[in-house]
N, C-alpha and C positions, 0 to 999 in steps of 0.2 A: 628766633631759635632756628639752627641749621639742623637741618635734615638726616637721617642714615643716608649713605652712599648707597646708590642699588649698584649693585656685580654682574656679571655677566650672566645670561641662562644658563638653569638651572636644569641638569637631567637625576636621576632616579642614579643612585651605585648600586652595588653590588660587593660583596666581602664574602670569598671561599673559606672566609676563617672567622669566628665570633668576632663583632666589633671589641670587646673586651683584649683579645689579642691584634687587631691592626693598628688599634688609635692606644698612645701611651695615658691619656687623660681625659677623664670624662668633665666635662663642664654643663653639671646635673641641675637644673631648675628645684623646688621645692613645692609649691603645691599646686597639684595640680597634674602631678609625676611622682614625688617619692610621699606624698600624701594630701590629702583634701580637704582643708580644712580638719575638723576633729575627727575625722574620718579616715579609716585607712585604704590603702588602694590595695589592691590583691596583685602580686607578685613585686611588688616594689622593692621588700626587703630581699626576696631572694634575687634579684637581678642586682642593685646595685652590692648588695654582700659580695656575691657572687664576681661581680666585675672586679671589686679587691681581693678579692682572691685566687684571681686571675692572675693578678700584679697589676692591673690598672689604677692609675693615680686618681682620687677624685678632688674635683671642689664644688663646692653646693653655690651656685651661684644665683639670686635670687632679690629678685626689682622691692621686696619687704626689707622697707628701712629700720621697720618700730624692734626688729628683735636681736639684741646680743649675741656672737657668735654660742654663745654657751646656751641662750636659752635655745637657740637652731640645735644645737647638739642634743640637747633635753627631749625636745620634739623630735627626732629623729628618731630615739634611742626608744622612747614610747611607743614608735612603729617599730620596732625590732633591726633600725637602721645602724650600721656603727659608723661612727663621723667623732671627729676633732674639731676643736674650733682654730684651728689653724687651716682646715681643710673649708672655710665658711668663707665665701666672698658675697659681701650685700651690696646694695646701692647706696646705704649710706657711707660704707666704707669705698667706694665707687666717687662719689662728690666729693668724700673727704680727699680725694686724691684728684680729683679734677679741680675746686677748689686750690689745690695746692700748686697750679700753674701756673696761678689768677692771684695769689695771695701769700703774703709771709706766716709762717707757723710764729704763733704768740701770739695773731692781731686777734682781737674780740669779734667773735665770731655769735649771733642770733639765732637760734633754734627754730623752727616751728616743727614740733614731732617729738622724739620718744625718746627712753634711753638710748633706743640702740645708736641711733644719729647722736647721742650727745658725747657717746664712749667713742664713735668712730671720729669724732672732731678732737678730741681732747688725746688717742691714742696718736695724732697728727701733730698734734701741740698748739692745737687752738686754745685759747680762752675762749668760752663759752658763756653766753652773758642771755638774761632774758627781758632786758629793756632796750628800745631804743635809746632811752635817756643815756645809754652807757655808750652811745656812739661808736655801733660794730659798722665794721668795712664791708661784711658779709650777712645776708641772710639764707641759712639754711634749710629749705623745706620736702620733708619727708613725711608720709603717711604713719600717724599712731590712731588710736582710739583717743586718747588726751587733745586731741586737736581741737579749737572750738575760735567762736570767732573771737574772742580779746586775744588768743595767739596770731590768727593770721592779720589782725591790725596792728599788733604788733609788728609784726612784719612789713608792713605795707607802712606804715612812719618811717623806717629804716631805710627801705628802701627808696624811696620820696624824698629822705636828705642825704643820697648818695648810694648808697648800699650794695653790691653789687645779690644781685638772685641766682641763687642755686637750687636746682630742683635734684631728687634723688633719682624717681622717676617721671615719666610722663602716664601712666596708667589710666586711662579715664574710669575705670572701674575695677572693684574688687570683687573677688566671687567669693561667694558665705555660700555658710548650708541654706539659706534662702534664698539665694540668686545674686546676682549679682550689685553692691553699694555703690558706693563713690569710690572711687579711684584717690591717688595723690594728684594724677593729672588734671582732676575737673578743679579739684582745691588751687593748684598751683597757678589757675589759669585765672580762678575768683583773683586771688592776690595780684595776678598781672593785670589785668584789665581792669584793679584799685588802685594799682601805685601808675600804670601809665607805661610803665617799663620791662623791656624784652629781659630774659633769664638765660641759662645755660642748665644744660640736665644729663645729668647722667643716667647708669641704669641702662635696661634694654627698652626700645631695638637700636641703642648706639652701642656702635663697635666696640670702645673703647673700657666697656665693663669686660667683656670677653679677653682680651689683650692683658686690661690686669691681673684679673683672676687667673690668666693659664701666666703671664710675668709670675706669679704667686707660687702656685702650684708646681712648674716646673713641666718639663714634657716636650716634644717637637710636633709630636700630631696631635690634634687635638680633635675631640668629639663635641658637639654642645647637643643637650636634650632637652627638651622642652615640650608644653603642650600649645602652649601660643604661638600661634601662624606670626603676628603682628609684631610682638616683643620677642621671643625666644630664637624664632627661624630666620627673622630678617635681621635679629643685633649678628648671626652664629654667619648668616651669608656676606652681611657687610663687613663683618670682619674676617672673611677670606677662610671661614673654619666649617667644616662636615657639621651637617646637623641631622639627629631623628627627632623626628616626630611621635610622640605616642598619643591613644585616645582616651586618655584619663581623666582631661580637666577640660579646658574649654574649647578649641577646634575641633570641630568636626569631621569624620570620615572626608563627608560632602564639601567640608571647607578647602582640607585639602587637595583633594581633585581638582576643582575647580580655582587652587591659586595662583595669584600673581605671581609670576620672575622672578619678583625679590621677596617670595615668602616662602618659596618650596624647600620641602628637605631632603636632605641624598639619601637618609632613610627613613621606611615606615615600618612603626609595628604596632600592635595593641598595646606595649606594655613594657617597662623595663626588663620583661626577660629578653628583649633584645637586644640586651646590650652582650649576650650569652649564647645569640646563637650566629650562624653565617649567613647573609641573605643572597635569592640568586638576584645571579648579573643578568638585567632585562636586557631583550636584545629585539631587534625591530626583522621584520620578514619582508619580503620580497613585496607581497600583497597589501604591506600597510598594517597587518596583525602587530602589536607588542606582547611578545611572549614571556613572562614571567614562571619559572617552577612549569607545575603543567597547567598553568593557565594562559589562555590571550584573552587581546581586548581589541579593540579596534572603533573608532568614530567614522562614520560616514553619513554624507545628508543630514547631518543632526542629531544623527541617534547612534547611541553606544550598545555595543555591541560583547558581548563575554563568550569566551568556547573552552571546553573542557573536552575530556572524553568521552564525557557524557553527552556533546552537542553542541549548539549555537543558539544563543538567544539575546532578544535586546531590553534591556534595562527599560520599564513602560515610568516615564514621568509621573504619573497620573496613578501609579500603584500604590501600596504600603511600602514602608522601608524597606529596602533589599538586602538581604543579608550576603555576606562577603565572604571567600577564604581567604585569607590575608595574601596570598600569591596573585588572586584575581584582581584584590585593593591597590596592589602596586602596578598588574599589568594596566588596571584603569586609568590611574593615575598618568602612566607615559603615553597611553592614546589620548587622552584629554591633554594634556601640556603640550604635546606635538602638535594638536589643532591649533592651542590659544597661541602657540608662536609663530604659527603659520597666516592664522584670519586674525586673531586678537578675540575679543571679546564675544564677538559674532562667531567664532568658530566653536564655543563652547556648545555642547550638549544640553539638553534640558533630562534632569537626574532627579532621581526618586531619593529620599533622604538612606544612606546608606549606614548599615551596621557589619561591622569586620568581627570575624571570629578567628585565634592564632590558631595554625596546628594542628596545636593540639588539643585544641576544644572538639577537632572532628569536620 
């Protein structure tokens, strides 16, 4: 399986105007951003509303194979989201189009996974078949709850007499209201290392879901939103497109600080109401300070460093969470990334688990 391309470093933007009016298209993730599981996120509906009513274009683009553009719309609309299934790009509909560069529309094509993967093969013009007996060219594997093991031996005969693999995503896990399951990716990898044979995946973190979905949607600049450092910010940076970060689902305050090159995002905020307001442009001082808004940050000897008007003080490892104002989150952010591109690894800070408040929480 090849790789995401990593891109060149990554700095922190700035936008004097709501992202809702710089970027023509939002390429919105699903849960874990515009809701959690059966759970709703608080400001979701009014930021992405709000970003269409802006005029910004969206598409919901999202690594869940198992669900129909309409039942995505279904779900949406229960969070008081408004969305079309035209405006819905998955990973099943992702393979069904990587697939299609690898294979003729008509050939018998093998399942492992759910409706949504079965509608997105067939609106291709696969035949859809669920035996190897029926000698498919292709096996398709996408994360449902129906998944069980006579589907993925199924799979793994087909693939063993030729077949080629396709995965939706590579996910190693899923997050539920209990934490986190199996992923498509641990499943997908069961099946490889049964049939013997390397696969192709679509899905985030490849570029290649992004590219279609914004080919889909239409637009020249494009935004990608996400909460995954690993899938969301590194398919959005591999593919050459702006990404925020929000703290809604699974990275961390702390994850993000301290990430990788090819995981950062051009912006941070708590929450889809960022896609509503203008962020300031960080800018670096003489002394090594990064000053965001009225906050700065600064890393030296190891230890991170915050000033306000209020004064100067260092972030103690060894403390409780430290809570954040989101202007302080992003000046953090550009003093820790200037160290790790500077030392690497060794230049990082040792950080106390961090919690961000926007605004207008105070």
């Amino acid at each position: 399986m090849t790789s995401p391309a990593v891109p060149c470093a990554a700095t922190l933007l700035g936008s004097p105007s709501p992202l809702s009016q710089a970027y023509d298209v939002a390429l919105l993730d699903l849960d874990g951003v515009c809701f959690a599981g059966e759970a709703r996120i608080d400001h979701a509906a009014q930021g992405v509303n709000g970003a269409r009513g802006a005029g910004m274009r969206l598409s919901f683009v999202t690594n869940n194979a198992s669900r129909a553009p309409r039942t995505v719309v279904d779900k949406l609309a229960a969070n008081d989201i408004e969305a079309y299934p035209t405006e819905v790009f998955s990973a099943a509909m992702d393979a069904a189009a990587l697939l299609g560069e690898h294979v003729e529309p008509g050939s018998p094509v093998l399942v492992i996974g759910g409706d949504g993967l079965r509608q997105a093969l067939l609106d291709e013009g696969y035949r859809v078949v669920d035996s190897a007996e029926d000698h498919p060219v292709a096996v398709v594997q996408g994360w449902a709850p129906e998944v069980d093991w006579a589907m993925m031996s199924e799979g793994v005969y087909a693939i063993r007499d030729g077949a080629l693999h396709v995965a939706t995503n590579t996910d190693a896990t899923l997050p539920t209201e209990r934490g986190f399951a199996l992923g498509n990716g641990s499943l997908v990898v069961a099946v490889a290392n049964a049939s013997g044979k390397d696969y192709l995946a679509g899905g985030k973190p490849f570029p290649g879901i992004y590219r279609r979905a914004l080919a889909r949607a239409g637009g020249s600049t494009p935004l990608a939103v996400g909460d995954r450092l690993d899938t969301d910010l590194v398919g959005a940076r591999a593919a050459g497109i702006a990404g925020m970060h929000v703290l809604t689902g699974v990275s961390t305050a702390r994850d993000v600080v301290l990430a990788p090159v090819e995981q950062r995002p051009s912006y941070l905020h708590t929450d889809l109401r960022g896609l509503n307001e203008p962020h300031p442009t960080p800018s670096r001082g003489e002394t090594g300070w990064w000053q965001v808004g009225a906050w700065a940050a600064q890393v030296s000897g190891g230890v991170a460093r915050l000033r306000s008007e209020h004064g100067t003080w260092e972030l103690d490892p060894q403390g409780t969470t430290a809570e954040l104002a989101l202007d302080a989150y992003r000046a953090l952010a550009c003093a820790v990334w200037e160290q790790l591109d500077s030392h690497g690894p060794a230049g990082a800070p040792a950080l106390p688990g961090l919690s961000v408040r926007a605004a207008s929480e105070g």
